[in-house]
N, CA and C atoms as an extended XYZ file, in Angstrom:
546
Properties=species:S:1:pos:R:3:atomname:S:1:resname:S:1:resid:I:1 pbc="F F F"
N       132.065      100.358      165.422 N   UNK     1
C       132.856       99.532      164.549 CA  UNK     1
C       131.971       98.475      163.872 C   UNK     1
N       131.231       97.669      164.796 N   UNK     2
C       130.267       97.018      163.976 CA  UNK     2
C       129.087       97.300      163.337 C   UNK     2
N       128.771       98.774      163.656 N   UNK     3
C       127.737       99.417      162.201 CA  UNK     3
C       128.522       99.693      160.977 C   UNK     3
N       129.903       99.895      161.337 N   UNK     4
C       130.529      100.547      159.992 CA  UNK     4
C       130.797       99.406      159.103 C   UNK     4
N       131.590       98.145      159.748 N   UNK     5
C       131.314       97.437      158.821 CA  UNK     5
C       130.124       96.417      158.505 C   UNK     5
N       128.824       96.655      159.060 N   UNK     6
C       127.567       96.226      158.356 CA  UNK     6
C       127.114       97.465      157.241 C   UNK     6
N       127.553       98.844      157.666 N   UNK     7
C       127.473       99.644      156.566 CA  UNK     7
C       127.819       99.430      155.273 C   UNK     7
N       129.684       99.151      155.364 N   UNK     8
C       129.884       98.762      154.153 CA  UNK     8
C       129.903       97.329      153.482 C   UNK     8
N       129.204       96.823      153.788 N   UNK     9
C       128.594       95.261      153.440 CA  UNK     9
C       127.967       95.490      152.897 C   UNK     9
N       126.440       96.250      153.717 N   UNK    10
C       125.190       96.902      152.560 CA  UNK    10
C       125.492       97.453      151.663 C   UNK    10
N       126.901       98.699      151.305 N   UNK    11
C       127.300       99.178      150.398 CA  UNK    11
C       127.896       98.577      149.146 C   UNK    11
N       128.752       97.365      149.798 N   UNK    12
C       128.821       95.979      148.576 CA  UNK    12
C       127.767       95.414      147.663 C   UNK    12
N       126.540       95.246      148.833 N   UNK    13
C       125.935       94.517      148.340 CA  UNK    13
C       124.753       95.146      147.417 C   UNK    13
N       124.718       96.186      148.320 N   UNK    14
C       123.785       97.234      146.843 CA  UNK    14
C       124.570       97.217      145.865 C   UNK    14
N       125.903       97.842      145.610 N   UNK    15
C       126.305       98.280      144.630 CA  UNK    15
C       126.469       96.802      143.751 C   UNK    15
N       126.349       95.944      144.601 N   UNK    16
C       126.570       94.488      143.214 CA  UNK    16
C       125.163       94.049      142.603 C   UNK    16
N       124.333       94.780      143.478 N   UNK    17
C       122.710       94.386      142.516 CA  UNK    17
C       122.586       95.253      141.388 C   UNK    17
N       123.127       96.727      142.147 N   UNK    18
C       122.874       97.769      141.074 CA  UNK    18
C       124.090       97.163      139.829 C   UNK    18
N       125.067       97.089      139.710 N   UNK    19
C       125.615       96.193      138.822 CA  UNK    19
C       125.135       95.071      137.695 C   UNK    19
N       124.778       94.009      138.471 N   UNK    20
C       124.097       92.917      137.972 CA  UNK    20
C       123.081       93.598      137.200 C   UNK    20
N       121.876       94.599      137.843 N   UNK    21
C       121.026       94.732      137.416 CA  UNK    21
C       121.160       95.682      135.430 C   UNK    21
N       122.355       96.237      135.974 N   UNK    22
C       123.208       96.874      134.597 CA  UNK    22
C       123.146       95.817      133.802 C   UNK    22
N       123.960       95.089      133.877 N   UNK    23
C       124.134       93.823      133.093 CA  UNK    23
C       123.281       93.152      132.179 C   UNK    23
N       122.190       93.160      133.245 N   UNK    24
C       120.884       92.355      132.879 CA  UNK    24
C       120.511       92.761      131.553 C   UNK    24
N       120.449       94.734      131.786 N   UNK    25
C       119.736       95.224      130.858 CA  UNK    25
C       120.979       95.036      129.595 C   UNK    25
N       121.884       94.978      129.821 N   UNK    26
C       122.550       95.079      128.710 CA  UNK    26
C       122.362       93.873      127.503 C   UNK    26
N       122.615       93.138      128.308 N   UNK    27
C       121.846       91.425      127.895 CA  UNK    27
C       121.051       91.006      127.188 C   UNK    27
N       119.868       92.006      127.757 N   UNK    28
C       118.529       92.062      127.383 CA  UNK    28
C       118.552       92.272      126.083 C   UNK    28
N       119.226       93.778      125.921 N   UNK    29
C       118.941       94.060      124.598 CA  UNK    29
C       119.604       93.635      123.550 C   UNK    29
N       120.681       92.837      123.965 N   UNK    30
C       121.472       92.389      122.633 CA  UNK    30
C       120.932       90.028      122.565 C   UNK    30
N       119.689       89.660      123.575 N   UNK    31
C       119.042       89.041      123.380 CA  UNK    31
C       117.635       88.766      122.716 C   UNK    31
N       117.510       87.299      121.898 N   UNK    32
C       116.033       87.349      121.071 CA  UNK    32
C       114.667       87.836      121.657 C   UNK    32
N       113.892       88.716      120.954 N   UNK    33
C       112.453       88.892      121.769 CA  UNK    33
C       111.422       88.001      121.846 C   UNK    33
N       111.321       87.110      123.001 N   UNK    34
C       110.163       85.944      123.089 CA  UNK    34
C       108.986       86.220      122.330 C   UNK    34
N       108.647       87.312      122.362 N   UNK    35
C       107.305       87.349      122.038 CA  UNK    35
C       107.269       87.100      120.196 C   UNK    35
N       108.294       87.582      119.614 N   UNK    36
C       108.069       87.975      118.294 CA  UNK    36
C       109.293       87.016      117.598 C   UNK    36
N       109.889       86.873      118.140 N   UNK    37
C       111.449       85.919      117.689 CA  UNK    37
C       112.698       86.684      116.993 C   UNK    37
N       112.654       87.843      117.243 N   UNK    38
C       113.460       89.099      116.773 CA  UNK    38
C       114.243       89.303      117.377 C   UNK    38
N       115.607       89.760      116.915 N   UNK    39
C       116.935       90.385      118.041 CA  UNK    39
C       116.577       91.816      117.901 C   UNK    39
N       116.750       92.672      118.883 N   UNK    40
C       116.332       93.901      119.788 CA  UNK    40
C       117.628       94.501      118.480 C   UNK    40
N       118.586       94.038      118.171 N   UNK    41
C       119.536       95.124      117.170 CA  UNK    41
C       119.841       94.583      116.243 C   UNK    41
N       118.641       93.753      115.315 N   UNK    42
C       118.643       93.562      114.271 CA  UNK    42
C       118.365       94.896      112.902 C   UNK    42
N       118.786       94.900      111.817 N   UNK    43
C       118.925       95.818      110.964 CA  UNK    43
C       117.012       96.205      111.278 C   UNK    43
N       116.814       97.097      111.109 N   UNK    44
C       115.231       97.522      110.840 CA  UNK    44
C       114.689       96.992      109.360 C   UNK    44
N       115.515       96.608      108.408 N   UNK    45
C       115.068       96.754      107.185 CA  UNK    45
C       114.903       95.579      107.218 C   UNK    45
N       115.255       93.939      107.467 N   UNK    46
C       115.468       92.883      107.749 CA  UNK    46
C       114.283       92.447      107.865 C   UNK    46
N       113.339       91.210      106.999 N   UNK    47
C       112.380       91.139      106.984 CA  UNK    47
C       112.453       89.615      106.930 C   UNK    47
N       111.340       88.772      107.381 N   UNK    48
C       111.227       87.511      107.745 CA  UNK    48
C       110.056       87.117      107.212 C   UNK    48
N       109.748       86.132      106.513 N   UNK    49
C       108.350       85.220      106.351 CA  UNK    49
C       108.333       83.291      106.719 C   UNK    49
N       107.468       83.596      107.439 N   UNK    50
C       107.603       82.264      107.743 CA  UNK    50
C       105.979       81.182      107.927 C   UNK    50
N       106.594       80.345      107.904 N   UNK    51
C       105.124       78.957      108.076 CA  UNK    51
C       104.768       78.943      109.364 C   UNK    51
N       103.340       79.200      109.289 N   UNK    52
C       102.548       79.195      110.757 CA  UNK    52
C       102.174       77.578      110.891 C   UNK    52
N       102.032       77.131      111.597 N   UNK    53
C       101.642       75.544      111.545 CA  UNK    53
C       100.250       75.298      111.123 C   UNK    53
N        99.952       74.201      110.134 N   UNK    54
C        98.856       74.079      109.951 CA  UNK    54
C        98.559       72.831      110.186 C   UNK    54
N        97.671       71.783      110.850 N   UNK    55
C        96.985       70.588      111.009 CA  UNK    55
C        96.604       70.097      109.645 C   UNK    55
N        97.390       69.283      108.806 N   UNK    56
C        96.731       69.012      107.526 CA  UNK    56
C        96.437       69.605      106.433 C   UNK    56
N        97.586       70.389      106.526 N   UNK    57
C        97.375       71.495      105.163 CA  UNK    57
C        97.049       70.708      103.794 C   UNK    57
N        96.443       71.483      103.087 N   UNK    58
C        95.849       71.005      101.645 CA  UNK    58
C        96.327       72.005      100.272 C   UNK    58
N        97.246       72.860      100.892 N   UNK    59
C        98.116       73.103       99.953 CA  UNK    59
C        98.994       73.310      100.245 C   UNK    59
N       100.398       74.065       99.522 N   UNK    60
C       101.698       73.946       99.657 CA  UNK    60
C       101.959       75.586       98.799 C   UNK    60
N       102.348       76.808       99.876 N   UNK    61
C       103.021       77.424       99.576 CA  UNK    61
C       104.120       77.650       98.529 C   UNK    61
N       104.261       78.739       97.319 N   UNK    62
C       105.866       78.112       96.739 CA  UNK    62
C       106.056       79.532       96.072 C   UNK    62
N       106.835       79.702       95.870 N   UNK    63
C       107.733       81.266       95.076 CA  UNK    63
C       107.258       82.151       95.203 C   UNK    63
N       107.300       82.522       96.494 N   UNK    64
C       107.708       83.666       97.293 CA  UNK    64
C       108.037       84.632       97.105 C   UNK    64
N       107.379       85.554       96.382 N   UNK    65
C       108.674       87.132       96.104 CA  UNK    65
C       108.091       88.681       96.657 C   UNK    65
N       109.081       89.269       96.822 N   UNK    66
C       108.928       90.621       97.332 CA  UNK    66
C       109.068       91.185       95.634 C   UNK    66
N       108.317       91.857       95.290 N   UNK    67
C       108.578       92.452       93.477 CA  UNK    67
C       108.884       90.994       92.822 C   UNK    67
N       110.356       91.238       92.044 N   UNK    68
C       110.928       90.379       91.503 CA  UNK    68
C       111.552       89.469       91.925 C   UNK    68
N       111.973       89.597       93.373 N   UNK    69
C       113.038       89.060       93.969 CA  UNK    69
C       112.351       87.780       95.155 C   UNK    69
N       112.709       86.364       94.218 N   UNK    70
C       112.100       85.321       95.251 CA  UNK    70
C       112.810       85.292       95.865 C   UNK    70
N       112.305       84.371       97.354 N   UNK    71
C       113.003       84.226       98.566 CA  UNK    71
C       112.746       82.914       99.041 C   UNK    71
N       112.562       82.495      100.237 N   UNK    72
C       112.193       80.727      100.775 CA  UNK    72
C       111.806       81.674      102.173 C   UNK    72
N       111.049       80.270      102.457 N   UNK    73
C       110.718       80.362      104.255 CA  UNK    73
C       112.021       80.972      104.929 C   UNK    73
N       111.551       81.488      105.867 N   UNK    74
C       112.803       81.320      107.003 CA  UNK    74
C       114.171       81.833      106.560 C   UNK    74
N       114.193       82.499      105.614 N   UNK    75
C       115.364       83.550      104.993 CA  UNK    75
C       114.634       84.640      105.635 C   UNK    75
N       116.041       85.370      106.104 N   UNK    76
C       115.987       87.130      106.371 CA  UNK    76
C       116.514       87.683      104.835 C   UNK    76
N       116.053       88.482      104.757 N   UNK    77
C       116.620       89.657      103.577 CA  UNK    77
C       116.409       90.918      103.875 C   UNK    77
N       116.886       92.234      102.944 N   UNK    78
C       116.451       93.283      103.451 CA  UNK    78
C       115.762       93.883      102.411 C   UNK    78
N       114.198       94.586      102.942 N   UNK    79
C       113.606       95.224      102.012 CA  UNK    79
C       113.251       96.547      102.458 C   UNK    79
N       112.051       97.187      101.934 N   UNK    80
C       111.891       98.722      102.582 CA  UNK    80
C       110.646       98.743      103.364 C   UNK    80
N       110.102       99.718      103.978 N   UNK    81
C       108.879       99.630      104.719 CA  UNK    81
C       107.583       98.871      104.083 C   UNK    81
N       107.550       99.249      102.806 N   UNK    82
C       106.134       98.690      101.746 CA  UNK    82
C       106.501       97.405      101.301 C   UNK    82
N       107.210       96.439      101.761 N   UNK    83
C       107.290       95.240      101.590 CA  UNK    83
C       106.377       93.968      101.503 C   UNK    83
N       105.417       94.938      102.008 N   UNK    84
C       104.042       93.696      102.057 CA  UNK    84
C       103.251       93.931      100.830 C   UNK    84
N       103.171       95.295      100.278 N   UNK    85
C       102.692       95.874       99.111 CA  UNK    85
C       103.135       94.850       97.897 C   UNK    85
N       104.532       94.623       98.118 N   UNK    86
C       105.164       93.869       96.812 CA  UNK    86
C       104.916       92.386       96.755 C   UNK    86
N       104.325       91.695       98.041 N   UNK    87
C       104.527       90.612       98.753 CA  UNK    87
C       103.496       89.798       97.542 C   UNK    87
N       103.966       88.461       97.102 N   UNK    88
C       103.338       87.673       96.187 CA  UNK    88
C       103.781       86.521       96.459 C   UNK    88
N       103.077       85.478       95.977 N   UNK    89
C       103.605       84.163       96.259 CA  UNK    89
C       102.604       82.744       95.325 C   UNK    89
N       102.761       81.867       95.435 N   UNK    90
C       101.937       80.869       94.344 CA  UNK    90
C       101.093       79.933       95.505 C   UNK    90
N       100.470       79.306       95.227 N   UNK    91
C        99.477       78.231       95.881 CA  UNK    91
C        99.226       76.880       95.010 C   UNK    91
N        99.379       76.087       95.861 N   UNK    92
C        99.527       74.851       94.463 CA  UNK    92
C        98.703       73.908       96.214 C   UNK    92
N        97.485       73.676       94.852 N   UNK    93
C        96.649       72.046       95.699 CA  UNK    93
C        97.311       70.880       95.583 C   UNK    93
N        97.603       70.549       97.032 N   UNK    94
C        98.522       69.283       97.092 CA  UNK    94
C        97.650       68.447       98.133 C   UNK    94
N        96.014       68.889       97.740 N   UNK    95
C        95.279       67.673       98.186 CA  UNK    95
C        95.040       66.106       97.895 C   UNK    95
N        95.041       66.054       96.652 N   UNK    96
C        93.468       64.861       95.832 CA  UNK    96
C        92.709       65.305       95.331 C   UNK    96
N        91.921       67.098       96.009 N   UNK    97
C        90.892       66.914       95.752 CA  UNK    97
C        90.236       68.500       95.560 C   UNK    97
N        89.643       68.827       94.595 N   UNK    98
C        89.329       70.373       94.436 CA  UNK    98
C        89.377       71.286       95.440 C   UNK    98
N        89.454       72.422       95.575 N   UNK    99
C        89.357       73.386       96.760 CA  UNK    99
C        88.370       74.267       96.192 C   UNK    99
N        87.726       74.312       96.640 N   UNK   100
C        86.511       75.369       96.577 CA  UNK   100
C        86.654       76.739       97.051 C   UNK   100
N        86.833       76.388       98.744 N   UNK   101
C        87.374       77.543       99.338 CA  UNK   101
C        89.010       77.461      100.033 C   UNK   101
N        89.580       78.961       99.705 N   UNK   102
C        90.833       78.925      100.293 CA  UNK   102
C        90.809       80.507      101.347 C   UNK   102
N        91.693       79.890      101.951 N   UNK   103
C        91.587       81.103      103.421 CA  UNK   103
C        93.460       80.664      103.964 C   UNK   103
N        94.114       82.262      103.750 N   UNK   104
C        95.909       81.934      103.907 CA  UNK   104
C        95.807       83.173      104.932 C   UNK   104
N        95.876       83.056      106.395 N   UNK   105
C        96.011       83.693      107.400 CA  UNK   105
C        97.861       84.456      107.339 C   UNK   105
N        97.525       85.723      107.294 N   UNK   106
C        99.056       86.576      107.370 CA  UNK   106
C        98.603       86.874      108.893 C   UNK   106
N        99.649       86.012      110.056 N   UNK   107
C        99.482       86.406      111.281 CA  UNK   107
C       100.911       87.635      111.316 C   UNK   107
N       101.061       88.608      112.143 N   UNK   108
C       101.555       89.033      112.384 CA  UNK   108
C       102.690       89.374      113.849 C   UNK   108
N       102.892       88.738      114.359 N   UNK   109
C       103.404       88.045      115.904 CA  UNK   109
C       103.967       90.016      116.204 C   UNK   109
N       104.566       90.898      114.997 N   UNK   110
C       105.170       91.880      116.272 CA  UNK   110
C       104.058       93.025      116.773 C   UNK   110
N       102.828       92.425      116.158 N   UNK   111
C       101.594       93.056      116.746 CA  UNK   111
C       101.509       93.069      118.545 C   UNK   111
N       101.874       91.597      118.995 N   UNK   112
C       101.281       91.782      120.331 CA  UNK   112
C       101.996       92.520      121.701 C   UNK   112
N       102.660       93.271      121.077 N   UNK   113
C       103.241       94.293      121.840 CA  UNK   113
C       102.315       95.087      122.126 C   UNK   113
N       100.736       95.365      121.750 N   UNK   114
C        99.394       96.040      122.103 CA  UNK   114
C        98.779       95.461      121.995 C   UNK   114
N        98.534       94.223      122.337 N   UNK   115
C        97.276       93.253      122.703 CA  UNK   115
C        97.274       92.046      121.871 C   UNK   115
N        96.678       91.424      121.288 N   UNK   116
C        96.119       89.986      120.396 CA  UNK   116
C        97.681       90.265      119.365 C   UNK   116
N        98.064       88.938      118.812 N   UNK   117
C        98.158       88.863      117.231 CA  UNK   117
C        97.692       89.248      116.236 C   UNK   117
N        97.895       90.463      115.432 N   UNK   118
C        96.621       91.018      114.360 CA  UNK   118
C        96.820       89.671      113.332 C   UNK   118
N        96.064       89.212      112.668 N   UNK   119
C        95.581       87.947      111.739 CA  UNK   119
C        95.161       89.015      110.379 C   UNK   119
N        95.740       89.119      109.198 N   UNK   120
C        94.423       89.369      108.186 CA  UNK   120
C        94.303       87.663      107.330 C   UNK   120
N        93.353       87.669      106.623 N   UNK   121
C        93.172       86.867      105.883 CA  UNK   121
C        93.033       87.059      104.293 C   UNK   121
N        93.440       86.243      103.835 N   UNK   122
C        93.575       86.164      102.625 CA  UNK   122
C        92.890       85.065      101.451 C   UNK   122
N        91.378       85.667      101.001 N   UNK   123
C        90.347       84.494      100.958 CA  UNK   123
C        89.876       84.212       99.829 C   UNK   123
N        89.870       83.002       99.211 N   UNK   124
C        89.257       82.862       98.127 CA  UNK   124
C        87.928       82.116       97.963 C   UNK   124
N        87.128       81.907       97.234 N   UNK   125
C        86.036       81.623       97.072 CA  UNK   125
C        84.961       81.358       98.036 C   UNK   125
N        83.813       80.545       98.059 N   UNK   126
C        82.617       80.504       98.951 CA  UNK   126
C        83.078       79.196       99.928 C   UNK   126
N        83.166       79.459      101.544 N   UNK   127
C        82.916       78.605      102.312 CA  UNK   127
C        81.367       77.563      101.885 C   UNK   127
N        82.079       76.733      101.879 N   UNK   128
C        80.658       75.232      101.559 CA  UNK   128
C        79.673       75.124      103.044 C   UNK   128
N        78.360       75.565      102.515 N   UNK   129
C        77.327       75.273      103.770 CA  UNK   129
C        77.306       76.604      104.595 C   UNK   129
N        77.844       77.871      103.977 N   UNK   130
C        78.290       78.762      105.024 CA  UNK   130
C        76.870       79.439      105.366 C   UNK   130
N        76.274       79.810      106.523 N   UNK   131
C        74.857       80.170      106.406 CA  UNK   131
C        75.100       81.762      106.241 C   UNK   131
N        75.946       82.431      105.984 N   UNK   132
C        76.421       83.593      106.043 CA  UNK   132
C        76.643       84.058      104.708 C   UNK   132
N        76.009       84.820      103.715 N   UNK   133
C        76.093       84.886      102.583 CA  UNK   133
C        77.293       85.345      102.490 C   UNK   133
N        77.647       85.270      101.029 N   UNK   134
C        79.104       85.944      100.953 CA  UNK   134
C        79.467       86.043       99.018 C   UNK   134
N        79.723       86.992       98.559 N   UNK   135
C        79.961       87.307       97.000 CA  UNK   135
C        80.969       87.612       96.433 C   UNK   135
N        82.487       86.281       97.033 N   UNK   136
C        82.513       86.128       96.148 CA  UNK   136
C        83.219       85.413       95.223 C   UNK   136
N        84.141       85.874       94.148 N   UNK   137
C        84.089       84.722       93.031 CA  UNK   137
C        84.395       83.285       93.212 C   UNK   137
N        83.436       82.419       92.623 N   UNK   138
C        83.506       81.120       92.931 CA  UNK   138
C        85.364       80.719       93.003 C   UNK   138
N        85.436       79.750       93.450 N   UNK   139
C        86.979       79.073       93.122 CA  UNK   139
C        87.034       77.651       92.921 C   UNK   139
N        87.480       77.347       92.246 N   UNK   140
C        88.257       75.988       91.545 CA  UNK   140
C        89.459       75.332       91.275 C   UNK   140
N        90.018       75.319       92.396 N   UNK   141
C        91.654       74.621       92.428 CA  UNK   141
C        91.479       73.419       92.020 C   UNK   141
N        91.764       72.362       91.226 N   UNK   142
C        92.433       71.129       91.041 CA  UNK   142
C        93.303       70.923       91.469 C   UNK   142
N        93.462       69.474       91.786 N   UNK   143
C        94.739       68.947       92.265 CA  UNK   143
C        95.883       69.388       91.018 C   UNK   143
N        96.869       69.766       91.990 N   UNK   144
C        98.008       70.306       91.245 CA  UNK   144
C        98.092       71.154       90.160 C   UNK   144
N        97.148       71.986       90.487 N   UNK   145
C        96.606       73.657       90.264 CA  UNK   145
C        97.479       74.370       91.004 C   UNK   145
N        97.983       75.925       90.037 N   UNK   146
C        98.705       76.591       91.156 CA  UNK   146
C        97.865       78.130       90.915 C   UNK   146
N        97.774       78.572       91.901 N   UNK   147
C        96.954       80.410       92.421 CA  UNK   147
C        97.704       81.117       92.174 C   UNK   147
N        98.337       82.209       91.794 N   UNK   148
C        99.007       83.220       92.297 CA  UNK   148
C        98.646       84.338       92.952 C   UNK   148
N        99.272       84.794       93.878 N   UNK   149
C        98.523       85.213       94.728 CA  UNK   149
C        99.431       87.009       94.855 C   UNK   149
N        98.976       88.035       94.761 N   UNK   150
C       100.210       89.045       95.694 CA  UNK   150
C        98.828       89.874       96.110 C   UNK   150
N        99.471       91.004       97.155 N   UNK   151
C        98.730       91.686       98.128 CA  UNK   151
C        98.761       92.806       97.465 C   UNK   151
N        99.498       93.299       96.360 N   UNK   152
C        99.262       94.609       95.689 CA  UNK   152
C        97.554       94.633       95.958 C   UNK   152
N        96.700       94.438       95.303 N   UNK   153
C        95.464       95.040       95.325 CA  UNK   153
C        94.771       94.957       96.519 C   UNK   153
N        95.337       93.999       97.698 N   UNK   154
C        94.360       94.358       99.335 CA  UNK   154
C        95.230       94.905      100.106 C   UNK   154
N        96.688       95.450       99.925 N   UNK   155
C        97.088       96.515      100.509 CA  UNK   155
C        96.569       97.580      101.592 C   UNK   155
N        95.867       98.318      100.400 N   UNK   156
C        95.728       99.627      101.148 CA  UNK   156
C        94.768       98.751      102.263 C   UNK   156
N        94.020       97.658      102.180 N   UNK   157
C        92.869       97.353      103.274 CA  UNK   157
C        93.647       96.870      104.254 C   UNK   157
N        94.515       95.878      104.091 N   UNK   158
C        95.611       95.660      105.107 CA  UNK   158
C        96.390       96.472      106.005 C   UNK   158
N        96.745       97.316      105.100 N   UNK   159
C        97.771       98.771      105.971 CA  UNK   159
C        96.398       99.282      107.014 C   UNK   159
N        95.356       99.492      106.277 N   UNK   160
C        94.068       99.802      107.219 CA  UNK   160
C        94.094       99.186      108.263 C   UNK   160
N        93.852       97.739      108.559 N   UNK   161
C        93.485       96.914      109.768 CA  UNK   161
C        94.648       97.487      110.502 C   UNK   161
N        95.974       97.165      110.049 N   UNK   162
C        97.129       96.891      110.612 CA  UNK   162
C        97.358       98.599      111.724 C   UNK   162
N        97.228       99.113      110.926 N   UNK   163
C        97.740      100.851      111.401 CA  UNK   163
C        96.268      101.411      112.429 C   UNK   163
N        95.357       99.794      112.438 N   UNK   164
C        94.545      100.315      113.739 CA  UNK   164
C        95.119      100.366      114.767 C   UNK   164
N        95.764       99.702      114.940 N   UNK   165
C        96.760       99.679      116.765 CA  UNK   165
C        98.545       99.470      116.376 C   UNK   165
N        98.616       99.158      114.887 N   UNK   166
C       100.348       99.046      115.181 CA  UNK   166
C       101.033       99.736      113.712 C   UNK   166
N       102.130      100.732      113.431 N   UNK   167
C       102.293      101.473      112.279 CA  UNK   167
C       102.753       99.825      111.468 C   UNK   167
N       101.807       99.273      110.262 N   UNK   168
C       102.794       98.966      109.166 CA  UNK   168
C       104.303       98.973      108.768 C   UNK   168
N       104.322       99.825      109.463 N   UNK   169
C       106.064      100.367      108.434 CA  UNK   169
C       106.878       99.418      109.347 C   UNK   169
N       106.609       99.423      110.371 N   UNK   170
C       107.415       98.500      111.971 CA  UNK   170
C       107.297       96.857      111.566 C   UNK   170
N       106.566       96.447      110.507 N   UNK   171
C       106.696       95.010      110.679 CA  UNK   171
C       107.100       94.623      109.685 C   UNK   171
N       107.937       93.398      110.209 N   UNK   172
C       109.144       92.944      109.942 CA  UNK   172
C       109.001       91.720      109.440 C   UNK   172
N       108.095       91.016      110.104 N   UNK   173
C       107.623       89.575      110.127 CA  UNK   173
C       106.284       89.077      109.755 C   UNK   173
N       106.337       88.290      108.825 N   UNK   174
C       104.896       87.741      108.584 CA  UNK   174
C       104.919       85.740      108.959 C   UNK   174
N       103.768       85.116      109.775 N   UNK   175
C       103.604       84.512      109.677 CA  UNK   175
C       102.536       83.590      108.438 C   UNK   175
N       102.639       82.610      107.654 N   UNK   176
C       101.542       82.103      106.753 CA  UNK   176
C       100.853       81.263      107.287 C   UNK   176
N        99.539       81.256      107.622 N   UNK   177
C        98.785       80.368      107.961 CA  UNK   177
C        97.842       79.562      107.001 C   UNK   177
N        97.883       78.067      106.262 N   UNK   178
C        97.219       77.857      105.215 CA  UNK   178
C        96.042       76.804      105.499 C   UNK   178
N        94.719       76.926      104.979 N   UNK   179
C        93.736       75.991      104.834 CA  UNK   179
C        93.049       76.171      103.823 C   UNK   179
N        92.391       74.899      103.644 N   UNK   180
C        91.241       75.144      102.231 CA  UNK   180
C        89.995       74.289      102.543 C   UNK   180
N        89.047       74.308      101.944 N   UNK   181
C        88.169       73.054      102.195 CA  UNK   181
C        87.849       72.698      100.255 C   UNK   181
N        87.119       71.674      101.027 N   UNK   182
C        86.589       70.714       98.981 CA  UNK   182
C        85.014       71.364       99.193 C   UNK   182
C-alpha cells in the first residue's frame, strides 16, 4: 500500500514536469529571441534597421530607403529577401569639422546563431596616419554635407562575406554602426 501510493506520487509528479516542460516550449516559441531581438513567429518578410550605439558620433544617419520606399529607425516593414541590395540611405556631417575618413559598420546580430556577429563595413576615404596603404578615393565631407550612400554596387561582396557561414536571404535585421575621423 505504501509503494503504491509513492508510485502514484512519482506518477504525478513526472507527469507535471513533463507538462510544465510542454509549456515551456510552447512559450518559448511564441517569446522574443535574446540573442537577435526577434519573435520566433514573426512574418519572415519583416525587416528591421536599427542604430548600433556609437560614443560620439560625427554624423547623423537620415532617409533611409529600401528602392523608393523611405523608412525611420526602428520601424518593421515588409520587404523581400534582396532587401539589402536596395538598401540606401544619406550621411550628413554633424561634426564642426571635415571628415576625411568615414567607416558605417552594418552589424548583423542574426548572424550569431554560428559564432561572432558578422560586421561588414562600409568605407569611405583614407584613414589619417594609417601605416597601411590603402586606394581609395580621397573624401571630403563638410560640415553639413550630406553622402548618399546605397549598397547596390557592394552587394554582391556583401552577400559574399555574409553566405560564408549564414544564407543572406535569412536576415532580417541590420544594425548601423557610425564613425568618421577629421
Amino acid at each position: 500500500m505504501k509503494f503504491q501510493r509513492l508510485f502514484n506520487t512519482f506518477c504525478l509528479l513526472f507527469g507535471a514536469v513533463c507538462l510544465g516542460y510542454l509549456i515551456g516550449i510552447c512559450v518559448r516559441g511564441l517569446t522574443v529571441n535574446a540573442q537577435d531581438g526577434t519573435s520566433k513567429n514573426n512574418n519572415d518578410n519583416e525587416k528591421l534597421i536599427e542604430k548600433a550605439y556609437s560614443r560620439n558620433p560625427q554624423i547623423t544617419i537620415k532617409e533611409l530607403k529600401i528602392g523608393q520606399e523611405a523608412h525611420n529607425f526602428d520601424e518593421r516593414f515588409v520587404a523581400d529577401d534582396s532587401w539589402l541590395k536596395d538598401f540606401s540611405f544619406q550621411v550628413e556631417n554633424t561634426s564642426g569639422k571635415p571628415i576625411v575618413y568615414l567607416s558605417i559598420s552594418l552589424n548583423f546580430p542574426e548572424t550569431k546563431v554560428s559564432g561572432n556577429m558578422m560586421s561588414y563595413p562600409v568605407i569611405f576615404g583614407n584613414r589619417p596616419a594609417s601605416k597601411v596603404p590603402v586606394f581609395r578615393k580621397p573624401l571630403l565631407l563638410k560640415p553639413g554635407d550630406l553622402l548618399n550612400v546605397s549598397l547596390k554596387d557592394e552587394y554582391d561582396v556583401l552577400a559574399k562575406f555574409i553566405e560564408t557561414r549564414h544564407p543572406i536571404s535569412e536576415l532580417n535585421k541590420v544594425e548601423m554602426l557610425r564613425s568618421g575621423h577629421f
